[in-house]
Residue, then its C-alpha position, 0 to 999 in steps of 0.5 A: x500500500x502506498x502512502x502519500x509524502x506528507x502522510x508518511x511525513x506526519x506519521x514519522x513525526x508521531x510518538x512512536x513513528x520513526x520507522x513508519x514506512x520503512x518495511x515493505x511487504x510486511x502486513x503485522x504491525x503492532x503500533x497502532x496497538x500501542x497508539x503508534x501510526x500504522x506501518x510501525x513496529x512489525x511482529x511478522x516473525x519471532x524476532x521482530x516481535x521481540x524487537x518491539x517489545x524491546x522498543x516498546x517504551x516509545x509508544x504511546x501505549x506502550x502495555x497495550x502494544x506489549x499486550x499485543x505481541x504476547x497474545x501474537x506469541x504466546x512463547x514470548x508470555x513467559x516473564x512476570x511481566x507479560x503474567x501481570x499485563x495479561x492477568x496470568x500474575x499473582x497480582x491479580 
């Protein structure tokens, strides 16, 4: 899908956006889970969804885009963390 200039511009300017654009052909982002522009933050493989977990803290939402890449995969759902943002942990 084509994206217009001025409409990447504005996406790159948002929280969260830096990267919007930069990944052709990929069709799974997690930004716009976490309050990020579209085209941000891809969970296509494994290790992408792990890189956006790591990269979280610059979305808007970051626990709702880490929700996001622990309900894509699951394996990722281990630590007490994705426990208490799922509502697996002891804290709830």
């Amino acid at each position: 899908m084509k994206v217009k200039a001025a409409v990447l511009k504005k996406r790159r300017e948002m929280k969260g956006g830096s990267n919007a654009g930069k990944y052709a052909g990929v069709k799974e982002f997690a930004g716009p889970a976490g309050g990020a522009p579209p085209g941000t933050f891809p969970v296509n493989t494994l290790a992408r969804a792990r890189n956006a977990l790591s990269r979280a803290h610059l979305a808007p939402r970051p626990d709702a885009l880490k929700r996001y890449v622990y309900k894509k995969f699951p394996q990722l759902a281990n630590s007490p963390e994705a426990k208490k943002l799922l509502g697996k942990g002891k804290g709830k």
